[in-house]
N, C-alpha and C positions, 0 to 999 in steps of 0.2 A: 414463438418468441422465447428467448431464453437469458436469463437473468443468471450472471456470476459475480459475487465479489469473494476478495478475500482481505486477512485485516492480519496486519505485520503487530506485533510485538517487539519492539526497538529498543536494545539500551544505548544510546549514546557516549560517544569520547570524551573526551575531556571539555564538559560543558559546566560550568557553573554557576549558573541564570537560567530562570525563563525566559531573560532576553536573548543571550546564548544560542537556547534553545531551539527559539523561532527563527536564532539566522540559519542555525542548520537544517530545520524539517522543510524552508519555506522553497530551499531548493530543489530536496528531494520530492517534493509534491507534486512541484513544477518537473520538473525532469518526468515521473512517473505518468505526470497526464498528458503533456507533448508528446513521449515517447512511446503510447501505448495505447494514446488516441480514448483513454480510459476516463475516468472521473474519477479524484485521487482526494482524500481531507483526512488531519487531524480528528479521528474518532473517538477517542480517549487521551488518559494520563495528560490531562494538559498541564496538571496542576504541578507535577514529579517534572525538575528539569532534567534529569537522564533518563526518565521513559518515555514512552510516547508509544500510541497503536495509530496505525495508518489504515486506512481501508482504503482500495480500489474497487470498482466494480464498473461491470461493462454489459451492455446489451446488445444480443447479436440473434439472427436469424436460425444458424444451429450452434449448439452444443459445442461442439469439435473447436468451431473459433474464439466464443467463449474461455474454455479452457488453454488454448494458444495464447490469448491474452493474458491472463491470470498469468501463465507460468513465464512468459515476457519478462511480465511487471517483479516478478519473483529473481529470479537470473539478473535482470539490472538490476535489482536492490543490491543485491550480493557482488555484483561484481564493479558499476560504480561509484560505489559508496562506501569503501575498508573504511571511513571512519567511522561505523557503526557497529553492532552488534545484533544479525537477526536472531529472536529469543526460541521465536514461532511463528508459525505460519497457520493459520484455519482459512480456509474455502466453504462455500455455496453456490449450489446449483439449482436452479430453477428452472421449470417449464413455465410460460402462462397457462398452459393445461393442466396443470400442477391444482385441481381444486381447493 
């Protein structure tokens, strides 16, 4: 079994609220997990209404789709979603043989 997420670093557009905020993440969330079959949440910066960290992560049998996933979720972020700003990007790979 193999275990990947990764976790976006976001500045946001022109948001100036935390209520703002959550109308914009709540769709890319949604879009991220529908579209990616992933598991998608607010992991940070909740507190900052123009940052936010997102995490995905997915479980899959090998490696190879794992990573097919992750870079999905990466590529629609960027392509759509221009209201945003990706800062960064980190990744994790896991085996469950991974002791």
């Amino acid at each position: 079994m193999w275990i990947g997420w990764i976790e976006f670093d976001l500045l946001l557009g022109d948001v100036h609220s935390l209520k703002q905020k959550r109308g914009v993440i709540r769709p890319i969330i949604a879009d991220l997990s529908h579209r990616t079959e992933a598991a998608a949440a607010e992991v940070g910066a909740q507190d900052l209404h123009r940052r936010t960290l997102i995490g995905v992560s997915v479980v899959a049998t090998h490696a190879s789709h794992v990573r097919d996933v992750l870079d999905q979720a990466e590529r629609m972020l960027v392509e759509r979603h221009p209201e945003i700003t990706l800062l960064s990007a980190r990744r994790g790979l896991h085996s469950s043989s991974d002791g």
